[in-house]
ZAVEXGU-981037 format. One record per residue (C-alpha): residue in one letter; z, y, x. Coordinates in steps of 0.5 Angstrom, whole numbers, padded with zeros to 4 digits, always signed. Example, Ala and Ser with C-alpha at 12.3 -4.5 7.8 and 13.67 -1.06 7.14 Angstrom:
BEGIN
A+0016-0009+0025/S+0014-0002+0027/
//
This chain:
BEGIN
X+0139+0503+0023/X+0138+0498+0018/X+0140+0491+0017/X+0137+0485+0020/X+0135+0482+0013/X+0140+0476+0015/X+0146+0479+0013/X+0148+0479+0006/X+0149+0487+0003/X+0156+0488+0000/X+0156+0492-0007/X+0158+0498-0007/X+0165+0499-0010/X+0166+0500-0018/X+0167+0508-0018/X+0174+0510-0020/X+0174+0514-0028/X+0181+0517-0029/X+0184+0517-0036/X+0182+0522-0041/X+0190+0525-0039/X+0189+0524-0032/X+0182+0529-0032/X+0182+0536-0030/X+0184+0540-0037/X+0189+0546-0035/X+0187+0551-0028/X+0191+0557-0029/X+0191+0558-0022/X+0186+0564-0022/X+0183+0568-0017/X+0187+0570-0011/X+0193+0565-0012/X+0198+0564-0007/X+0196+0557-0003/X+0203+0554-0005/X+0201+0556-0013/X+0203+0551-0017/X+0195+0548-0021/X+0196+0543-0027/X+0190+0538-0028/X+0194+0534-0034/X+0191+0534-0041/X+0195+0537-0047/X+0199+0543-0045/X+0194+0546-0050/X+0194+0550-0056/X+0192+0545-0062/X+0199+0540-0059/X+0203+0547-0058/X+0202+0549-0065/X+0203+0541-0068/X+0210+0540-0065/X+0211+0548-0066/X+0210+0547-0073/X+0217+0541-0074/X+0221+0546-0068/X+0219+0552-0073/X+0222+0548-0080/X+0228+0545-0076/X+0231+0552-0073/X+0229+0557-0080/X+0233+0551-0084/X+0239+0552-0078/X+0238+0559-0078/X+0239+0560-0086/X+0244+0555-0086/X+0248+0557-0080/X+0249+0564-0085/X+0251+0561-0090/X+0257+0558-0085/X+0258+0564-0082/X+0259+0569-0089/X+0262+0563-0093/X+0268+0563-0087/X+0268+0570-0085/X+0265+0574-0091/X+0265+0582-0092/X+0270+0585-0097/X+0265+0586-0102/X+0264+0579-0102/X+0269+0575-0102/X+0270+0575-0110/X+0264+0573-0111/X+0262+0567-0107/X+0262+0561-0111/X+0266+0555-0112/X+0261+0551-0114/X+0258+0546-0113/X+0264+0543-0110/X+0259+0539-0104/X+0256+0546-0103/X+0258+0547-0096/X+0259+0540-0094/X+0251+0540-0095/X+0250+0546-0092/X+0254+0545-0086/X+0251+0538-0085/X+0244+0540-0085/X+0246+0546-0080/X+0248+0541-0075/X+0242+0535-0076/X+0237+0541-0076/X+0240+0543-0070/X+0240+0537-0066/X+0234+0535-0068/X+0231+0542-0065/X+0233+0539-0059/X+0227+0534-0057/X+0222+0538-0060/X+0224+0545-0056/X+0224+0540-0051/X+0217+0537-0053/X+0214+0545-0054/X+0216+0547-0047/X+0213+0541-0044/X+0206+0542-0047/X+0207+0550-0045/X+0211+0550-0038/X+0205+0551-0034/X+0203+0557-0037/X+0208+0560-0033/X+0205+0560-0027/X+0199+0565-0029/X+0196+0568-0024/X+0197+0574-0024/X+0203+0574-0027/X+0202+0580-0031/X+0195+0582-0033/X+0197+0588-0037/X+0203+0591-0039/X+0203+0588-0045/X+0201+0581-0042/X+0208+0583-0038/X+0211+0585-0045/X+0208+0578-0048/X+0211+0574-0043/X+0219+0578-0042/X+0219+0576-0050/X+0217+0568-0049/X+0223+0569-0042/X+0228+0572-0048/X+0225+0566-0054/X+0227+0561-0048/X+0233+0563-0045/X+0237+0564-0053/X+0233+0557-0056/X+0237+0553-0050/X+0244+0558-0051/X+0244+0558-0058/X+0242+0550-0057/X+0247+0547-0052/X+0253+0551-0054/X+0252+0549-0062/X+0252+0541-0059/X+0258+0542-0055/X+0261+0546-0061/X+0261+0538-0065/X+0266+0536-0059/X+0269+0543-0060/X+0269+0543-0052/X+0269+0550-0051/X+0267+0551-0042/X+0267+0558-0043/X+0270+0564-0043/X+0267+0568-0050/X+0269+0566-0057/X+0264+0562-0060/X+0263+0564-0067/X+0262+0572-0066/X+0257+0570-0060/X+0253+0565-0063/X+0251+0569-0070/X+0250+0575-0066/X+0245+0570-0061/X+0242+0568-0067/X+0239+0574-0070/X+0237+0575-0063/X+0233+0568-0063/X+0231+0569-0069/X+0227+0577-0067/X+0225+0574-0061/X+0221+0568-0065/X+0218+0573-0070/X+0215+0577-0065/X+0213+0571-0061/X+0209+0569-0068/X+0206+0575-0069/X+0203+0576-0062/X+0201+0568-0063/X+0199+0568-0070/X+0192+0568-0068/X+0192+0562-0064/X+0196+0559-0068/X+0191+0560-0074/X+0186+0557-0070/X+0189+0550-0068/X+0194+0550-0075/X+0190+0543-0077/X+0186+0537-0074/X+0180+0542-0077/X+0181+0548-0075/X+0175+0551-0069/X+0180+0552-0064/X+0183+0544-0065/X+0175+0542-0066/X+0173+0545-0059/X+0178+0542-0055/X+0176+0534-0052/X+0175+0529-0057/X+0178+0524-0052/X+0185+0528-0053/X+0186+0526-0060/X+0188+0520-0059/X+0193+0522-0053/X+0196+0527-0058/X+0197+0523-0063/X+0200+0520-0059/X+0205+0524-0056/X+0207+0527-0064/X+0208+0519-0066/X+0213+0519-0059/X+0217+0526-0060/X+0217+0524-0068/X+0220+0518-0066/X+0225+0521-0062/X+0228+0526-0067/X+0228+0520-0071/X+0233+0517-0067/X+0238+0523-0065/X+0238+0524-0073/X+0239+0517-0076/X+0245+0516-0070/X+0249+0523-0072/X+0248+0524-0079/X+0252+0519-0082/X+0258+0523-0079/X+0257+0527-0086/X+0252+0523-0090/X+0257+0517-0091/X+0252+0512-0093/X+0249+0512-0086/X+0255+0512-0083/X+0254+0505-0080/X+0249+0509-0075/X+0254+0513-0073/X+0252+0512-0066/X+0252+0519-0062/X+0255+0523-0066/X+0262+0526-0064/X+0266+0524-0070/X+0266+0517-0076/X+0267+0519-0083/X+0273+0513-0083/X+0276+0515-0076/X+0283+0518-0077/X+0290+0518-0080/X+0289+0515-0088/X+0283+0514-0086/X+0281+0522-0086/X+0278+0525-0079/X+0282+0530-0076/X+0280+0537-0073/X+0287+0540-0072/X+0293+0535-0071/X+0300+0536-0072/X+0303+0536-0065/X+0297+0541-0064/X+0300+0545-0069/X+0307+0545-0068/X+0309+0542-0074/X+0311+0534-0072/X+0317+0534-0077/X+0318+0538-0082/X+0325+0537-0086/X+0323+0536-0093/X+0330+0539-0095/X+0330+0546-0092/X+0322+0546-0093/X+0321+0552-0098/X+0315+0555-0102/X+0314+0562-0102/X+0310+0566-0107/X+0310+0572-0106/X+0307+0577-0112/X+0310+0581-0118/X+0315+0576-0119/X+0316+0572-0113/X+0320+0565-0113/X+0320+0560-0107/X+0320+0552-0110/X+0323+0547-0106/X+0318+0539-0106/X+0322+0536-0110/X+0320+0542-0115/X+0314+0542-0113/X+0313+0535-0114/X+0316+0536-0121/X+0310+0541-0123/X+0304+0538-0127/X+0299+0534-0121/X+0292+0535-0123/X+0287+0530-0118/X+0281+0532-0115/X+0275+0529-0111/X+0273+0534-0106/X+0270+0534-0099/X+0273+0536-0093/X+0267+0539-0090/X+0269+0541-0082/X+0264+0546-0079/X+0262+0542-0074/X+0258+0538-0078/X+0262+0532-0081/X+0265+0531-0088/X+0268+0526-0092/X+0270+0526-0100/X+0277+0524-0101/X+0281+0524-0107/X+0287+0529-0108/X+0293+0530-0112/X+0297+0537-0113/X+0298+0543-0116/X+0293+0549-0118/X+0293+0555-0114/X+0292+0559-0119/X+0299+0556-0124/X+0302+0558-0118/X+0299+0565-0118/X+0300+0566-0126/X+0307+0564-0125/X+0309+0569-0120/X+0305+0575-0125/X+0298+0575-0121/X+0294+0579-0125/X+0285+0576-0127/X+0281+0576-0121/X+0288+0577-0115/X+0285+0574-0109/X+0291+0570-0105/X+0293+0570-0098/X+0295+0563-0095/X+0300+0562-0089/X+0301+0556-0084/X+0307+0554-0081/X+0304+0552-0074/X+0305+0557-0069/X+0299+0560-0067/X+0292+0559-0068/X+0286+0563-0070/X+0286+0560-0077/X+0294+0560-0079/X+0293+0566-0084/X+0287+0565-0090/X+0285+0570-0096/X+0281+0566-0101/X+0278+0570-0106/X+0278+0570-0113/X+0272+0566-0115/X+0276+0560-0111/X+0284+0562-0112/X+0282+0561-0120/X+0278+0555-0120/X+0282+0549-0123/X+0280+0544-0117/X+0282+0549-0112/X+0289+0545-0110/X+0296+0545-0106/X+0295+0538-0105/X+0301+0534-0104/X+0298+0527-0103/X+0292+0524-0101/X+0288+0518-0103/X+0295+0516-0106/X+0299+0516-0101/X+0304+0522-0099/X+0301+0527-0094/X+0301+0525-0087/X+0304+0531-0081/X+0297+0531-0078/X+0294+0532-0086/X+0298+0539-0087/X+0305+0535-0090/X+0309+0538-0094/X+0303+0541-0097/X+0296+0544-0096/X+0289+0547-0099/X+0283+0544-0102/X+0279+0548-0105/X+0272+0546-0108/X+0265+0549-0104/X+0269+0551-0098/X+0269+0550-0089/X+0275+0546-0087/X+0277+0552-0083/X+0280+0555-0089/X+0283+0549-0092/X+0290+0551-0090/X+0296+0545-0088/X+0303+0546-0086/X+0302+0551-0092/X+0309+0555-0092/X+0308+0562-0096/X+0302+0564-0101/X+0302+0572-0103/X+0298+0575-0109/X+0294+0581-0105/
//
């Protein structure tokens, strides 16, 4: 029926365009999916954004990775190599250690950012296509699952809060190797795809739509920025001069007694009030002597600026004055290239016995330090005496030093 010509016609609403990253782009659904199967219709979950935010992701866990066994041989080294392992440079592992933790935590957005562009392929249907597709995607299961582990259990180690019942260090280098495995394989199943999104040129990036590109760019910009925060706000616990910026990090490079952080305190420890005038130093070896302070004190001081480099992550240069350990040694008789055994007077702990290794035990830096940044050591820093040795994990750089023997 039509209108009398009277009556005014109204116009026809505008058409609704959606946005370019509102448009149908993924349909994983397939055939003979369930009603209740999950279908994606936003843009970017695509290979050319996976492959860009997976080329930072692989930079920054391969640099973790390597860095990570650094730590672990340069704290728990093999008998074969112990002797060997260098005392020099003397920021070694402070350099080391640091870039573990700050390629660790800026791995945090990216593998977030990697599994949003990848999540909706895990709702294929079918599941499994083929048994080697079901191979494909238990390895994908396995990369996911140890990246998050490996992760949450590294940042939570930087506040040594420890809400589980395994000992960290052992089960952190084994998942490592089974990350590391797990990753090579995804690669090399990928590495087709990959190929052909690597650059903005590639067939692969060219065939996607052009109205993503700015989208995408985007979103890198975003995750970029992201990393940038969470880095620039926890490295200065051990790049120094950033340590204005030290907002989300566990530890502050000035925060602690004489102006050193403490892992380890004293009253942890057990050694609150150690009487100087029964304190005895024991070295032990083909001519055995024990020194008291005042004769330790009375021994040629060498100073030393060295770090202390901590295993979760922070690290600070501090100006030391002690003895040499290896004058020590040679005045108990040690033969050239002895190895050293260190006991603490705490009472327990996993680390109140350390052997250092030659390279370290005759390396003029390598101290029983009396004092700190000129003033007496204090109970929370090792008094009467502790270690400082160059190129080496906090760990290892013995307090309450009670007893040094020649192995």
């Amino acid at each position: 029926m039509r209108l009398p010509h009277h009556v005014p016609r109204l116009p026809r609403p505008p058409r609704l365009r959606l946005r370019p990253w509102l448009r149908p782009r993924l349909r994983l659904r397939g055939r003979g999916a369930p009603a209740f199967w999950p279908r994606f219709r936003g843009a970017l979950h695509d290979p050319r954004t996976a492959t860009a935010i997976g080329r930072w992701l692989g930079l920054a866990v391969l640099v973790c990775f390597l860095t990570g066994l650094t730590s672990h041989y340069v704290q728990r080294p093999p008998d074969w190599l112990a002797d060997v392992l260098p005392s020099r440079p003397s920021w070694g592992y402070r350099v080391t250690q640091g870039l573990h933790v700050v390629s660790g935590i800026a791995a945090i957005p990216l593998l977030f950012a990697k599994l949003w562009t990848v999540y909706p392929r895990l709702f294929m249907w079918p599941v499994a296509r083929s048994v080697r597709h079901a191979l494909e995607r238990l390895s994908v299961a396995v990369l996911v699952a140890v990246s998050l582990f490996q992760l949450f259990t590294g940042l939570v180690n930087t506040t040594e809060w420890y809400p589980w019942p395994f000992s960290f260090v052992p089960v952190h280098f084994a998942m490592a190797w089974v990350f590391m495995g797990a990753l090579l394989l995804h690669v090399a199943v990928k590495l087709p795809e990959i190929r052909d999104h690597w650059g903005p040129r590639s067939p692969g990036s060219l065939a996607l739509p052009a109205e993503d590109v700015p989208n995408r760019r985007s979103l890198l910009i975003g995750t970029a920025a992201a990393v940038g925060a969470v880095t620039v706000t926890t490295v200065g616990q051990s790049v120094t001069p950033l340590k204005a910026l030290d907002l989300l990090a566990p530890r502050h490079p000035d925060h602690g007694p004489q102006g050193l952080p403490v892992t380890r305190a004293a009253a942890a420890a057990g050694t609150v009030s150690v009487p100087e005038a029964t304190w005895r130093l024991t070295v032990a070896g083909p001519r055995p002597y024990e020194l008291t302070l005042a004769e330790l004190r009375a021994m040629p001081q060498v100073e030393a600026e060295l770090p202390i480099a901590c295993v979760e992550g922070w690290s600070k240069n501090a100006h030391w004055t002690g003895v040499r350990i290896r004058d020590l040694l040679d005045r108990a008789g040690a033969p050239p290239g002895s190895r050293v055994r260190v006991v603490s007077l705490e009472r327990r702990g996993a680390y109140r016995v350390m052997e250092m290794g030659a390279s370290y035990a005759e390396d003029p830096l390598t101290l029983l330090a009396l004092r700190l940044n000129g003033q007496v050591l204090s109970p929370d820093h090792g008094y009467p005496a502790r270690v400082i040795a160059p190129n080496r994990p906090g760990v290892w750089q013995t307090k309450w030093v009670g007893r040094l023997e020649v192995l």
